[in-house]
C-alpha positions in Angstrom: 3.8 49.7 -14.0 1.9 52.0 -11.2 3.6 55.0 -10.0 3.3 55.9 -6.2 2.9 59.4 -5.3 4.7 61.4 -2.1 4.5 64.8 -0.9 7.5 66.7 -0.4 6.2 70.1 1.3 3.2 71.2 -0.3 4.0 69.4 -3.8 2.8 66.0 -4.7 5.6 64.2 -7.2 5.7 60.8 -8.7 8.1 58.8 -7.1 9.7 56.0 -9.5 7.1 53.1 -10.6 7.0 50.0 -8.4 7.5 46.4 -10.2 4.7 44.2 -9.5 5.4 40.8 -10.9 3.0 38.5 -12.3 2.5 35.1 -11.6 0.8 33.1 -14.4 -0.8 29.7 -14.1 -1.6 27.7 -16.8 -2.9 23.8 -17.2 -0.2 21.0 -17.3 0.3 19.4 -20.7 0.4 16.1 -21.0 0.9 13.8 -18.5 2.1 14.9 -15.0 4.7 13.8 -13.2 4.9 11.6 -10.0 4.9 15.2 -8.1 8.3 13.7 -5.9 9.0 17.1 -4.7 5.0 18.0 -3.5 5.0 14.6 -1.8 8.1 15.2 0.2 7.3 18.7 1.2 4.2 17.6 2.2 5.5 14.7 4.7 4.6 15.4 7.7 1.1 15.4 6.2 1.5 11.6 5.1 2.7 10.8 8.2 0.1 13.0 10.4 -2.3 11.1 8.0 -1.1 7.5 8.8 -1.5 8.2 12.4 -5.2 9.1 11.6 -5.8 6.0 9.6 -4.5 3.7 12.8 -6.7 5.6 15.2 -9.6 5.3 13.3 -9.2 1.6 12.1 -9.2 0.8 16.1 -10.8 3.5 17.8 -13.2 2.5 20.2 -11.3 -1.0 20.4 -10.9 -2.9 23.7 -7.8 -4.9 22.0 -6.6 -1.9 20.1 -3.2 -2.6 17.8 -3.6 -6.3 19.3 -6.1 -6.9 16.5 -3.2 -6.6 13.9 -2.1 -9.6 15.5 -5.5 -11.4 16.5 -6.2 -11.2 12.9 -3.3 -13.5 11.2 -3.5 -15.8 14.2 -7.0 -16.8 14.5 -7.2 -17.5 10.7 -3.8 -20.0 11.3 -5.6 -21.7 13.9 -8.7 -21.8 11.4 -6.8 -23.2 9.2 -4.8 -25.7 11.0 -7.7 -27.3 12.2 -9.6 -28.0 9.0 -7.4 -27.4 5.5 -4.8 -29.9 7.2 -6.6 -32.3 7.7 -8.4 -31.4 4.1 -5.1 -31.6 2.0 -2.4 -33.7 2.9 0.8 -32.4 3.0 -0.3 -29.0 2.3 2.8 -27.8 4.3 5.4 -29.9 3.2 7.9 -30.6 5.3 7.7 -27.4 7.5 5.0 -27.2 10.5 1.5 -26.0 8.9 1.1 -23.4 11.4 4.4 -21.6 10.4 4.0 -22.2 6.8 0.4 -20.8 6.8 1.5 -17.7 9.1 4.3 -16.7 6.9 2.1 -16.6 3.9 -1.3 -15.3 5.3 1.5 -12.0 7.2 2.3 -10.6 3.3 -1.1 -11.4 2.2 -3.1 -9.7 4.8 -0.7 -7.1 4.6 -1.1 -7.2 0.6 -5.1 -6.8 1.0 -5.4 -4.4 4.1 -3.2 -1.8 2.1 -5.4 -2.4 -1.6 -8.5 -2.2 0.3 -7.6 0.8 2.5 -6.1 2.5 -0.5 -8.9 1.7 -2.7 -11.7 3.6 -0.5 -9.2 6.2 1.3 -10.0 9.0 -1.7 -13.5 8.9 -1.5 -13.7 8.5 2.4 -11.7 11.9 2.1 -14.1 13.9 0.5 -13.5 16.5 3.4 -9.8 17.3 2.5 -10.1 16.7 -1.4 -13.1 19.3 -2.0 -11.5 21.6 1.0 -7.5 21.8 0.9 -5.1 21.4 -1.7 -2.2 19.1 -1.2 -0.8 16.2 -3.3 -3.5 13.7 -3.2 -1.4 10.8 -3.4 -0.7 11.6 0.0 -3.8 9.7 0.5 -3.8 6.6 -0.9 0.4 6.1 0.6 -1.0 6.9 4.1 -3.1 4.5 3.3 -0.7 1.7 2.4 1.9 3.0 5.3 -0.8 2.3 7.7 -1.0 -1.3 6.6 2.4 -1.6 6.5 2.4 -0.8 10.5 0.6 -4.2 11.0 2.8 -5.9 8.9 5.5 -5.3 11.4 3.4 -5.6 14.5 2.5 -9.0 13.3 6.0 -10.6 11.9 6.7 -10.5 15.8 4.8 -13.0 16.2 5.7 -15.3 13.4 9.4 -14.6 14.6 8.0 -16.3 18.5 6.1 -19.1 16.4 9.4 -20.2 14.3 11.9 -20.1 17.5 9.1 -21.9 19.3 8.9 -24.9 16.3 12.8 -24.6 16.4 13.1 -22.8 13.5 16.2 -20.4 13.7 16.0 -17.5 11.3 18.7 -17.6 8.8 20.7 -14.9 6.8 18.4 -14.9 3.9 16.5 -12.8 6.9 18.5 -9.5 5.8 16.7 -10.0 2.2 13.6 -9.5 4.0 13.6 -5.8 2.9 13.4 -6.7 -0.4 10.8 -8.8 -0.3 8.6 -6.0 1.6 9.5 -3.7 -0.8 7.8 -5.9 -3.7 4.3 -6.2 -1.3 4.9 -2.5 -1.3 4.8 -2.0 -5.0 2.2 -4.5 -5.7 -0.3 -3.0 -2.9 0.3 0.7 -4.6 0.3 0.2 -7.5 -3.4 -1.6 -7.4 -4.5 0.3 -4.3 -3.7 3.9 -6.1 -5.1 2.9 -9.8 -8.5 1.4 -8.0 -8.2 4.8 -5.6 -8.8 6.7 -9.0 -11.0 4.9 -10.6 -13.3 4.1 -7.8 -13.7 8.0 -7.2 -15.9 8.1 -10.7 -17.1 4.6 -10.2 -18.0 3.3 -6.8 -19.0 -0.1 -7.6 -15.2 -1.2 -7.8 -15.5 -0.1 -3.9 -17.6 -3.3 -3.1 -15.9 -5.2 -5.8 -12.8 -5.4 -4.3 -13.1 -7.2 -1.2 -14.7 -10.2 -2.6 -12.0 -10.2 -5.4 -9.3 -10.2 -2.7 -11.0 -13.0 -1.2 -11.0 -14.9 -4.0 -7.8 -14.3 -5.5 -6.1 -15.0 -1.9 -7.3 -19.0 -2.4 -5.6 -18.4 -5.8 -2.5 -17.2 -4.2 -0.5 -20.3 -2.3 -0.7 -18.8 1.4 -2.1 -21.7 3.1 -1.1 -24.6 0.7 1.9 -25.5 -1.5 1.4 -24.9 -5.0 1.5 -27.9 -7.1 4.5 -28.2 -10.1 1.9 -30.1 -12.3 -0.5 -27.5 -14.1 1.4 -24.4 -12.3 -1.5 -22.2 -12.7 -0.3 -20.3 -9.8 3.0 -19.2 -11.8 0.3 -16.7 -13.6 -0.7 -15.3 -10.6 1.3 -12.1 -9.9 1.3 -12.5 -6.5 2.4 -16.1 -5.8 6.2 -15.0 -6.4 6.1 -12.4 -3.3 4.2 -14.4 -1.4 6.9 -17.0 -1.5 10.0 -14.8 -2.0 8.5 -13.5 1.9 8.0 -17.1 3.1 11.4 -18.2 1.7 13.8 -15.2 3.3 11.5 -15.7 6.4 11.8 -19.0 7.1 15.1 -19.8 5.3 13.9 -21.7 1.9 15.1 -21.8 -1.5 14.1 -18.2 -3.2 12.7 -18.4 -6.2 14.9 -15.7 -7.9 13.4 -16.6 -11.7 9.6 -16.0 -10.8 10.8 -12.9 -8.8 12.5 -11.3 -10.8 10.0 -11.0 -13.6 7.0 -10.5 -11.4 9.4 -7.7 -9.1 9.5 -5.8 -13.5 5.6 -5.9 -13.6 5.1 -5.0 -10.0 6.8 -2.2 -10.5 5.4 -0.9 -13.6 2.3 -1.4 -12.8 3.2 0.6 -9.9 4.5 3.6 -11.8 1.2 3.5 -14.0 -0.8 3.4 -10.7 0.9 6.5 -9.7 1.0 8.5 -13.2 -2.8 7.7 -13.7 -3.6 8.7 -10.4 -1.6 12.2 -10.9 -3.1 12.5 -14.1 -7.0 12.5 -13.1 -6.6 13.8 -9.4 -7.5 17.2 -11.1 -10.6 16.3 -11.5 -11.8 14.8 -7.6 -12.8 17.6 -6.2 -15.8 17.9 -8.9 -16.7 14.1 -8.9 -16.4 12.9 -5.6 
């Protein structure tokens, strides 16, 4: 330990040694946790990062937010007009408009979040190389951004049922639920892509055409059929419907959710663990 010196008249003495501690700081072993704590201290941060994801997605904008709401509502009309008349009785026994809305609201929600979340690491190459902070404050930003739109745009498929006479029902307060299972689906993908895609880029333009594709896999605009079922092996045909059924009053589908709500959410916790565990490394490969 040093010793400080002080003069007392003429004489210099030791005065007793100061205690200096010392902080050491060594690598994690194993894997990390999901870093709870960081992410909560640093909230404001998520949410001051939110903020900047809405501004920028419609900065410059004449319509602004409205385009949250522009978006579902011109692809319902799109759709009305031609897969209708395509597929009979794609709707069954609902009006086609509401039924397509109610699906196309969780699935545009569902791909707006992946794809934000996907890109939002390596858009960020500012903060990651510059600032520490949890980086999975990035990619959740991300998804809570998306998640604003969701709830501009259910407005409107509220107005469109009362205005088909469709009354919401109590299976409404489930509702919740139902956006809590989007929620773990579009992290869990959106964060494990956000990691990868920071090595590899070409998942980047990958995923938008995969989305594409795998929503006319998904039933959002037609009934799925019970013959073949296909669509049960798609992991996001149960939260697509458990949303359209506690929307719009139908029978929920407890069996597929259920088992789809278990992977959702592991797959969610291995998005998050793999992100923490290679977000060491960002600031040297991005």
């Amino acid at each position: 330990m040093p010793e400080q010196a002080r003069t007392v008249g003429d004489a210099e003495v030791l005065a007793a040694p100061v205690h200096i501690e010392e902080t050491v700081i060594t690598p994690l072993a194993g894997w990390p946790t999901l870093g709870v704590t960081d992410l909560w201290r640093y909230r404001d941060l998520v949410f001051q990062l939110t903020l900047r994801n809405i501004k920028v997605r419609y900065k410059q904008t004449i319509l602004g937010v409205l385009w949250a709401v522009l978006q579902p509502v011109l692809m319902t009309v799109v759709f009305a007009f031609t897969l209708r008349r395509l597929i009979p009785n794609a709707s069954g026994e609902l009006p086609y408009p509401v039924f397509v809305l109610s699906g196309l609201l969780p699935w545009i929600f569902f791909q707006t979040a992946v794809t934000a979340a996907a890109n939002s690491v390596v858009s960020s190459e500012g903060l990651v190389t510059k600032v520490y902070f949890p980086r999975l404050a990035i990619p959740l930003a991300a998804v809570a951004a998306a998640l604003i739109d969701l709830g501009i745009s259910f407005v409107v498929l509220i107005v469109l049922m009362l205005w088909y006479g469709i009354v919401p029902t109590a299976s409404l307060a489930l509702l919740p639920l139902a956006v809590a299972l989007l929620l773990a689906a579009a992290t869990g993908i959106g964060t494990l892509i956000a990691a990868v895609a920071v090595s590899y880029r070409d998942f980047r333009h990958a995923v938008p055409f995969v989305l594409q594709a795998w929503m006319f896999a998904t039933p959002t605009i037609f009934v799925h059929l019970e013959a073949g079922r296909l669509s049960r092996f798609n992991p996001m045909t149960a939260p697509v419907d458990f949303f359209r059924a506690v929307t719009l009053g139908l029978p929920i589908p407890w069996a597929s959710v259920l088992i789809v709500a278990g992977v959702h959410i592991a797959l969610c916790f291995a998005g998050l663990l793999y992100f923490r565990h290679v977000e060491d490394s960002f600031a040297d490969v991005i």
